[in-house]
N, C-alpha and C positions, 0 to 999 in steps of 0.2 A: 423456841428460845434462840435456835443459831441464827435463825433468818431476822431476826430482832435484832441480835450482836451486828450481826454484816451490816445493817443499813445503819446501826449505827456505827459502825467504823466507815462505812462509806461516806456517810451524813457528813461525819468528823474530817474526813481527806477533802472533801471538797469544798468545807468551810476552811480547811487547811491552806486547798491551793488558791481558794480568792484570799487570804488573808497574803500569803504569798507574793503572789499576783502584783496586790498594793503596797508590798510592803518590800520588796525585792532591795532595791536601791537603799534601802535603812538598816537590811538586814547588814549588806557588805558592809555600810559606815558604822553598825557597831563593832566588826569582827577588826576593825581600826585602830579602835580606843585599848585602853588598858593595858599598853605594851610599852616595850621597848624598843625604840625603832619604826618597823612594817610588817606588818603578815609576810611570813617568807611566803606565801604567791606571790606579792611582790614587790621581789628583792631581787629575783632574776631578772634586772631590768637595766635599761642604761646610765651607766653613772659617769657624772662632769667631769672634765677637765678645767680649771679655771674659769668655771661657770660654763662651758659648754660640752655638747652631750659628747660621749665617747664613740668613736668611729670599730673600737674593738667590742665584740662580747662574745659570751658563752652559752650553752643552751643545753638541757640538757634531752635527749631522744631515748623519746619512752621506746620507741619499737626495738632499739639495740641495746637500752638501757646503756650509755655510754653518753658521756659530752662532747661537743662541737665548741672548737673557737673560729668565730669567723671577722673577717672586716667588713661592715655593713656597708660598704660605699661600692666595693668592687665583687664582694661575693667570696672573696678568696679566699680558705678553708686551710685554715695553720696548722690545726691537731684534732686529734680525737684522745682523751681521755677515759681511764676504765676509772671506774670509782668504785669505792668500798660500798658493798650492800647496793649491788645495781639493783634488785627485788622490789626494792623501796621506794617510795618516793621525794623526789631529791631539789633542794635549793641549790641555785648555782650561782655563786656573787665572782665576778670576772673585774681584776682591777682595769682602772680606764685606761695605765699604760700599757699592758698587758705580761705584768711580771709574773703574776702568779693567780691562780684562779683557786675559788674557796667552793668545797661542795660540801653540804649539808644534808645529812638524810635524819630519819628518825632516832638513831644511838649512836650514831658517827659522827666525826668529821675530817674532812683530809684537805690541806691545802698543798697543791701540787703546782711547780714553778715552772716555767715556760723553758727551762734549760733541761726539762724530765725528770728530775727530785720531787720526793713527796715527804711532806709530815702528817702522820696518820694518828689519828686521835692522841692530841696535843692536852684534852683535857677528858675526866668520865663524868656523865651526864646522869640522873636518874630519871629526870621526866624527858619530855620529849619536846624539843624545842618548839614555838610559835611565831619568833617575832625575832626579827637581827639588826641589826645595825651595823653599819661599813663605812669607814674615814680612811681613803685610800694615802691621803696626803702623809699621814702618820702610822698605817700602816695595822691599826689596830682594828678590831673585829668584836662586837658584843652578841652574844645570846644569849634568849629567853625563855623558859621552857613554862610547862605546863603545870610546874612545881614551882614556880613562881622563884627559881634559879637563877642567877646572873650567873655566866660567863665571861670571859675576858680574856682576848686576845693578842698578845703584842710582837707580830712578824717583822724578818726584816724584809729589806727590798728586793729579795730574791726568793721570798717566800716560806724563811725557815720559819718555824715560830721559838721564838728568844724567848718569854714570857708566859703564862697564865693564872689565871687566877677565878675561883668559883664562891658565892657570896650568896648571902639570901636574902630573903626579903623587906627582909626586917632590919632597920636602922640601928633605931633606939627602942627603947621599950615601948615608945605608943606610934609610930610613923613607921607605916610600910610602904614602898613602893606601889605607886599606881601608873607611874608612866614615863618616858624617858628618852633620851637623844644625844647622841657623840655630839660635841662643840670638835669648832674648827681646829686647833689646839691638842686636841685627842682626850681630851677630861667630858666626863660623862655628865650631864645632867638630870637631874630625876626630880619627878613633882612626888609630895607624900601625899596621905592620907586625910594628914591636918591642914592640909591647903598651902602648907613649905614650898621651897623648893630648895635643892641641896648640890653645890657642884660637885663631883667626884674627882680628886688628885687620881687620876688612871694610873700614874707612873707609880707612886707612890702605893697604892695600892697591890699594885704588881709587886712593888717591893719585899711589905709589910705582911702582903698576904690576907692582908681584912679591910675591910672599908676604910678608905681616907677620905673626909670631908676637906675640902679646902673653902669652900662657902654656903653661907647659907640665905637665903631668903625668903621675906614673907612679905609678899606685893598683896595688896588689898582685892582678893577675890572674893565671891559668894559662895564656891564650893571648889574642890580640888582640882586640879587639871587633871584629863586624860587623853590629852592627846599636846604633844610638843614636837616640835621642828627648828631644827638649825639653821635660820639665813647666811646662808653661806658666804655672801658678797655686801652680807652688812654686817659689820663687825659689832658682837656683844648683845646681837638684838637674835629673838626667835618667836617667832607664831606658835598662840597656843590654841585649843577649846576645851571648855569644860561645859557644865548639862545646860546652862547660862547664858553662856556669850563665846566670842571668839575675841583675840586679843591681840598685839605684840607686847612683848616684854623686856626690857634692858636689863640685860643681868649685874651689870657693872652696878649700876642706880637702882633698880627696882624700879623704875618709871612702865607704868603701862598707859596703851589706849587701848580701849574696849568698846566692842560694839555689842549689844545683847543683843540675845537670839530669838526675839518676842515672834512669837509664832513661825519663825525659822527652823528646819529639821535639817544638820545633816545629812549629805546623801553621800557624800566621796570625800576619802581624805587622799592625799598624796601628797609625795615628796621627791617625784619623779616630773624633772628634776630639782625646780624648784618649789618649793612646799606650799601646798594652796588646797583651798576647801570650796567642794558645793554643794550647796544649800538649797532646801528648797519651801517655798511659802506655805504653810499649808494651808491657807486662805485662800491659796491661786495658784495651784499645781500646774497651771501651765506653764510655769514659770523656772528658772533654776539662775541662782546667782554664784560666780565664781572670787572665788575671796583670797588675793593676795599682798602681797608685800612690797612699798616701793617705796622707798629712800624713809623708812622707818615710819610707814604709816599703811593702814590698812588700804585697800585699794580693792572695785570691784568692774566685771563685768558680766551683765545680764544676756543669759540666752533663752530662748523656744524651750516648751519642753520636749524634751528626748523620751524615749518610750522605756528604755535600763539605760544607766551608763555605767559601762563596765571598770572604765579603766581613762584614766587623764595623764595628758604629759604638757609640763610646762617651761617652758625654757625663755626667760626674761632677756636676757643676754641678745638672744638670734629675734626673740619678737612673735614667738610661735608659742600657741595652744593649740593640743590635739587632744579629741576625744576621740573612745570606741564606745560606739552605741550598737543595741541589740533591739530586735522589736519583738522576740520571742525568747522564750526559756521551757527549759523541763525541769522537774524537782526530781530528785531520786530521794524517797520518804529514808530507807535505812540508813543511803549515806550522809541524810543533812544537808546535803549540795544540790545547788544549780547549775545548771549546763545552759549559756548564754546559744542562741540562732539568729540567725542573717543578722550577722553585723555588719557595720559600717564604721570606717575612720574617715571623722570630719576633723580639720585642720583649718583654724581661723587666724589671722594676722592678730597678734596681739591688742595691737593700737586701737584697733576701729571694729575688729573680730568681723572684716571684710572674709568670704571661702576662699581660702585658698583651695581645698579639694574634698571630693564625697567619695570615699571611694569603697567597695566593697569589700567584703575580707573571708578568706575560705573557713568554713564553721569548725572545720577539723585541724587548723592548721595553729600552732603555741605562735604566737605572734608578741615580736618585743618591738615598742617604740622610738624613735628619736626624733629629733626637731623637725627635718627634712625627710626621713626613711622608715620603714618599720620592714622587717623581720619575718619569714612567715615559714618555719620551719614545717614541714608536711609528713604524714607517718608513709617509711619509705623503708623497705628494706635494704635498697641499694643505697637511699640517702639521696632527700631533693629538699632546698631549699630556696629561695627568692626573696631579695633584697627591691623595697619600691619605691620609687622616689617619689615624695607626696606632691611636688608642685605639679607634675605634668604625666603621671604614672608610670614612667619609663622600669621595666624589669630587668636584674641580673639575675642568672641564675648559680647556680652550685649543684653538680651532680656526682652520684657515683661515692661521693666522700664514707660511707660506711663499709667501702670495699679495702680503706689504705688506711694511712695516717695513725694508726694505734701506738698506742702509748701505755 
């Protein structure tokens, strides 16, 4: 009888990892949808200035459990941060001026200001946050927990937090939240359940202490959105998808154009740094189409298939798309997770998606993106870092930085 159970759990793991296997790239684009925001994996990421990527950010080091701010251009290493519940594992949103840095773990949160001030749990949380959202221009901060919780942050410019406010899911009596996004403005937007969509008065909310509606809409969809983005540099217009199609939508008008997704499969959502999706045929898996936004209409370009792709950055402004592809992975069964192998960051010229570079990337190493650079933070106990410039691979380093700099 035991030898009968083993092969069948055996039977069952290795129908597991080919399903797996196929299914790797669909699995991330569901862990996408149904949020507010991004998966805090990733939200430690680089965020714009007036549409281009931030030359500051933050990181946070598992080996010291502590954070690094660095400048990705020169390497040069500002501070180290201790954060609350170093144990845990931590989101770290770094505004793009570099006023004040937001770190997120599992029951906390601390936002800590570049002048050495800290405000340390500014709100209490029951479940455990999944998904955040960051509008550096106004200063405001949302998260989403696992209890289907809103949060609500309103910091000033030097990273106190003035404000909070905590909300749930549920609207009115029949329309919960399924999905969501900070507008330029700082007013929150959320798709319901009944196919709505609803803009959130942030301020006013802040105020009142309970949800303020300031608009609402109902654009002609087939089923609800779960997944929305903010075009940031086109005023009143955001990218959406639902099981259906992909969209834009004008929130002023309610005007959409829609493209359905007839044998098209999500594979990647991002909004790093501007918000775009890829897709892939399941007709002709050799294929993956890249889905953005250009002067208020859908826009696309076609790549090769890639073996995983882990992670995209987009930046319209400078003319760059970068991807991180992997050609192997491990599953860990308990913890639900993949662990991406030999990666590669490919960087294509927007316009013609001519290579700009192929480059390889250390398997061990937390690596954040930008247009021109990417990041590759290394497990060090003295602290080693390397900033690499995608056109021609040129390296700076940063060393030593976990011997000083505390805070």
């Amino acid at each position: 009888m035991r030898s009968k159970n083993f092969i069948s759990i055996l039977a069952l793991a290795l129908f597991s990892m080919t399903q797996i296997a196929c299914d790797a790239n669909i699995k991330l684009a569901n862990e996408d949808k149904d949020l507010i925001g991004s998966p805090l994996e990733k939200m430690s990421k680089i965020y714009s200035v007036q549409g281009k990527s931030s030359d500051e950010l933050a990181v946070f080091d598992k080996i010291i459990s502590k954070i690094h701010v660095f400048k990705l251009s020169t390497m040069e290493h500002f501070r180290t941060i201790s954060p609350l519940q170093p144990e845990k594992k931590h989101t770290v949103i770094h505004h793009p001026s570099g006023f004040y840095t937001i770190d997120l773990s599992e029951k906390s949160v601390g936002v800590y200001s570049k002048n050495g001030t800290r405000d340390l749990d500014p709100v209490q949380f029951q479940g455990t946050p999944i998904s955040a959202a960051f509008n550096p221009k106004n200063n405001i901060f949302v998260f989403y927990d696992n209890n289907n919780n809103v949060s609500i942050l309103r910091m000033s410019q030097n990273g106190s937090v003035l404000q909070s406010f905590v909300g749930g899911p549920q609207l009115t009596a029949f329309d919960a939240i399924k999905a969501g996004d900070l507008l330029s403005n700082g007013d929150l937007i959320l798709s319901l359940s009944n196919k709505k969509l609803v803009i959130i008065d942030v301020g006013l909310t802040l105020t009142n202490q309970k949800w303020e509606i300031r608009q609402e809409l109902t654009p002609n969809l087939n089923s609800a959105i779960n997944w929305i983005a903010l075009l940031e540099t086109q005023t009143d217009w955001v990218i959406y998808a639902n099981s259906s199609s992909i969209g834009v939508l004008n929130i002023s008008t309610g005007v959409i154009q829609e493209t359905v997704l007839n044998n098209l499969e999500p594979v990647l959502y991002s909004k790093s740094v501007d918000p775009h999706l890829i897709v892939q045929d399941t007709t002709n898996t050799s294929h993956f189409d890249m889905f953005f936004v250009e002067n208020q209409s859908l826009q696309t370009r076609g790549l090769s298939k890639q073996v995983y792709i882990i992670d995209s950055f987009l930046s319209q402004s400078e003319g760059v798309w970068n991807i991180l592809t992997a050609s192997d992975f491990s599953f860990d069964f308990l913890a639900g997770s993949i662990t991406y192998t030999n990666k590669t960051l490919k960087s294509f010229r927007l316009s013609d998606l001519v290579s700009r570079a192929n480059l390889k990337i250390a398997d061990k190493a937390e690596i954040l993106i930008s247009a021109n650079h990417f990041l590759s933070l290394f497990p060090s106990d003295m602290g080693y870092a390397t900033s690499t410039r995608i056109d021609d691979g040129k390296i700076q380093e940063a060393k030593y930085f976990n011997n000083a700099h505390s805070q």
